[in-house]
C-alpha positions in Angstrom: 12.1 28.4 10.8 15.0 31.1 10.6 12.9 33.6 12.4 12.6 30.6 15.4 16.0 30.3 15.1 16.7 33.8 15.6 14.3 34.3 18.5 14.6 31.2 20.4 17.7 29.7 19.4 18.6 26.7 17.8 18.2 24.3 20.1 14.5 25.5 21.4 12.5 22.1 21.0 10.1 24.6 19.0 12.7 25.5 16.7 13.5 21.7 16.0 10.1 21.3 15.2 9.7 24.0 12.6 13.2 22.5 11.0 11.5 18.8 11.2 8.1 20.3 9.6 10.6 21.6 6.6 12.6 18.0 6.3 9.2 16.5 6.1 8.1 18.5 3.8 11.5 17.9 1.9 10.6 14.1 2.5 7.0 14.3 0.7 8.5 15.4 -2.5 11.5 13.1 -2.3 14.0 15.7 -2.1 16.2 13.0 0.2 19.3 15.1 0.1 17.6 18.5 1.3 15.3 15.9 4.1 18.7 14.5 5.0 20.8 17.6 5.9 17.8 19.0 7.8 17.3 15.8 9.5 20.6 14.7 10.8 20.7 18.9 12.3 17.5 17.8 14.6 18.9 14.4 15.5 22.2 16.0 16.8 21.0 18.3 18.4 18.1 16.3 20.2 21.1 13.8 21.3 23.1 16.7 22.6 19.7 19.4 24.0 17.6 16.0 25.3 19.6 12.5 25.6 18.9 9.3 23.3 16.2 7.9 25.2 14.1 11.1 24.6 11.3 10.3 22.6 11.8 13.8 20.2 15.1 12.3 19.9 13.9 8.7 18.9 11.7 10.6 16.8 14.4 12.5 15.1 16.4 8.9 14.8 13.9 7.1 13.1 12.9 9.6 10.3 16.1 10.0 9.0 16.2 6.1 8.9 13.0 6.2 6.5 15.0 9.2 4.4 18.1 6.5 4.2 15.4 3.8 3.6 13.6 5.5 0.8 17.1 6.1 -0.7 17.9 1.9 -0.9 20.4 2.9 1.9 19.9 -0.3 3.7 23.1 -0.7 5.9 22.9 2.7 7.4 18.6 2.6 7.6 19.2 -0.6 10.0 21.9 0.4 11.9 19.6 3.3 13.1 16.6 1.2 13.6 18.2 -1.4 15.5 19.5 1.7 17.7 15.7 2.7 18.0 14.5 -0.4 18.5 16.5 -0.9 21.5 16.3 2.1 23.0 12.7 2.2 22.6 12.1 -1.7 24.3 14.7 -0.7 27.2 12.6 3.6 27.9 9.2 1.9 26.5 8.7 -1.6 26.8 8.0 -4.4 24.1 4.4 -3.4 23.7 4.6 0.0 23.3 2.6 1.4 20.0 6.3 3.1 19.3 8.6 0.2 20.2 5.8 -1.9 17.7 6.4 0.7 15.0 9.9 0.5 15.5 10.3 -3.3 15.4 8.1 -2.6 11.8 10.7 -0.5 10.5 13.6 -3.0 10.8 11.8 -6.0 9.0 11.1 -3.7 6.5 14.3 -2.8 5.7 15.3 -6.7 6.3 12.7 -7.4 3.9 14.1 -5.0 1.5 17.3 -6.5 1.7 15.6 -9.9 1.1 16.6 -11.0 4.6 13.3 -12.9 4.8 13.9 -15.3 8.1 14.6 -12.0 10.0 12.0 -9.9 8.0 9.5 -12.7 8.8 10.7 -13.1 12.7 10.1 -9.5 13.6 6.8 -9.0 11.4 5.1 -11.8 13.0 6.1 -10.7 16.8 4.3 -6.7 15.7 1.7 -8.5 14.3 0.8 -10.9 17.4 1.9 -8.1 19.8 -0.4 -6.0 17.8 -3.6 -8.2 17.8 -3.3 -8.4 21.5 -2.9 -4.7 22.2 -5.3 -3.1 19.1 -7.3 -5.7 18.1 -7.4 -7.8 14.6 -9.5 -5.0 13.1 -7.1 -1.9 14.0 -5.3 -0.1 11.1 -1.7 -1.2 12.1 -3.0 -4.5 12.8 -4.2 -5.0 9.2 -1.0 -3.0 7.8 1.2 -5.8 10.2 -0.7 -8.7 9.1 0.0 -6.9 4.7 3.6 -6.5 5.5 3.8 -10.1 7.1 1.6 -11.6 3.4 4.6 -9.5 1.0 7.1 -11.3 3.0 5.5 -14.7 2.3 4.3 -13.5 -1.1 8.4 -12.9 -1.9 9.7 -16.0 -0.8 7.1 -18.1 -3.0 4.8 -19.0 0.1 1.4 -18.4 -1.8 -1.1 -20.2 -0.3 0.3 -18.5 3.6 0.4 -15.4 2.0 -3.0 -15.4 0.2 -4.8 -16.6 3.5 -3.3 -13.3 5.0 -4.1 -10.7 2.1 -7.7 -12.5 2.0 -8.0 -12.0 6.0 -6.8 -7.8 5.2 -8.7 -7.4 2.4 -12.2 -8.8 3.8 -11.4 -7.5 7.2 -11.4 -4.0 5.4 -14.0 -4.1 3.4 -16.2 -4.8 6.7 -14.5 -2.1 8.7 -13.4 1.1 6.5 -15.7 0.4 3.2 -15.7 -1.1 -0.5 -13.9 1.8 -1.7 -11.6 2.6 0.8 -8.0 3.5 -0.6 -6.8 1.0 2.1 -8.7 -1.6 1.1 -8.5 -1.2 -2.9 -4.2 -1.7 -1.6 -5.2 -5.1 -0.3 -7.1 -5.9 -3.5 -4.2 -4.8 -5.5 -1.9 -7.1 -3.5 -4.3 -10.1 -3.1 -4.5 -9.9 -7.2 -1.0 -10.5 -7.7 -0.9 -13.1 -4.8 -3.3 -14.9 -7.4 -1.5 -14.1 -10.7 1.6 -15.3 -9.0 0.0 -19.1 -8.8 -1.3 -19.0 -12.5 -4.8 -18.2 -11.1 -5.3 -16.1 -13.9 -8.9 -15.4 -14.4 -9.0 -15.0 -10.4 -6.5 -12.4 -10.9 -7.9 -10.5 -13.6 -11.4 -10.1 -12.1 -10.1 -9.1 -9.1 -7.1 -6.4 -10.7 -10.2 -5.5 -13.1 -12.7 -4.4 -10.0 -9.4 -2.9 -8.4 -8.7 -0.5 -11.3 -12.3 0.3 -11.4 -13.0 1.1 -8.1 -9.7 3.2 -8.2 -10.6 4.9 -11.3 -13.8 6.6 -9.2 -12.0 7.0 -5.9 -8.5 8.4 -6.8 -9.3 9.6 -10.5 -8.3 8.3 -13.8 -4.4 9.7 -14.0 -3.9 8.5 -10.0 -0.2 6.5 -9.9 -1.6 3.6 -8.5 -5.1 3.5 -11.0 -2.7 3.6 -13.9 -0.7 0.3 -11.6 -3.9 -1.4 -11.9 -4.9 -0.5 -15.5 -1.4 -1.6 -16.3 -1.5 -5.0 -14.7 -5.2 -5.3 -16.3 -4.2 -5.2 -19.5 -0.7 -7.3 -19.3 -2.4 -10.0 -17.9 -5.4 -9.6 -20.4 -2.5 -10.1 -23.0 -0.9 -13.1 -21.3 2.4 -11.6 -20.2 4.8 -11.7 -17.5 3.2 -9.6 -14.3 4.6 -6.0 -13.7 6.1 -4.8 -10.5 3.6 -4.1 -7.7 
């Protein structure tokens, strides 16, 4: 990166790129702060070097949203991704893989906010948009059609919700495998759609086969094996359900 600077400046596109491969980096370890700085450098300078309608610079925009997203910073996180969003439908057009993606981000961060009517508005227009243009059986199809069963799942809508995390989770199974990390996720999430209706046993067979399969895919000491062993064994003992 500083020998790019040096050479081509600071505002060579390749130069931005080496300083966005370093925030990401940053990003993976959830060093926000150290993503941040790095982040709103490439943004600036994309708005000044190539315009806001740029894709690098939409780019640039929307991944320092996820760094203020990862960090609870809601406010800020939507007021860039409504500024992506828009841009992105007006350059791009409404069914555009990146406007899609885009529209994703914002209900999340509704979602988060526990803005469900809004959350649940935008994540049924990517998934329908997304059926049309991927298919039911793509990967962000399947992640759309997750996002749009948490929503449900959050605001008490169980039996909406299950039909959804059923539909991934089978859906899955058929097209990426058994023991695919993806669809061990849906599992996990289907399990607690269960556990939240009382359906106990349902839910404990299901976390059970989750945690197992996890155990020989991921490893013993993986986060999200220990999730499942966790949830195994407090609903095993008749207690309130962890945190997903």
């Amino acid at each position: 990166m500083e020998t790019r600077k040096r050479v081509l400046g600071e505002e060579h596109l390749n130069t931005l790129n080496s300083i966005d491969n370093l925030a990401s980096t940053y990003w993976k370890q959830g060093r926000w702060k150290e993503a941040e700085e790095l982040e709103v450098q490439v943004m600036e300078t994309s708005l000044r070097v190539l315009g806001e309608e740029h894709p690098s610079t939409l780019t640039s925009i929307a991944n320092l949203a996820s760094t203020y997203r990862n960090q609870g910073r809601w406010k800020e996180a939507e007021e860039l991704e409504v500024q992506v969003m828009e841009t992105s439908l007006r350059v791009l057009g409404e069914e555009h893989p990146d406007t899609l993606t885009s529209v994703a981000n914002l209900a999340s961060t509704y979602w988060n906010q526990g803005r469900w009517t809004e959350a649940e508005e935008l994540g049924v227009q990517v998934m329908d948009k997304r059926k049309i243009m991927l298919g039911e059986e793509h990967p962000d199809t399947l992640t759309s059609i997750a996002n749009l069963a948490s929503i449900y799942r959050d605001q008490g809508r169980w039996k909406e919700a299950e039909e959804l995390g059923v539909q991934v989770m089978e859906t899955r199974k058929r097209v990426l495998g058994d023991k695919h990390p993806d669809t061990l996720t849906s599992m996990n999430n289907l399990a607690f759609i269960l556990k939240s209706q009382k359906r106990n046993e349902d839910a404990i067979s299901l976390i059970e086969t989750c945690w197992r399969l996890r155990k020989e895919v991921l490893g013993p000491k993986h986060p999200d094996t220990e999730s499942s062993l966790e949830a195994l064994h407090i609903w095993q003992d008749g207690e309130e359900e962890p945190n997903t």
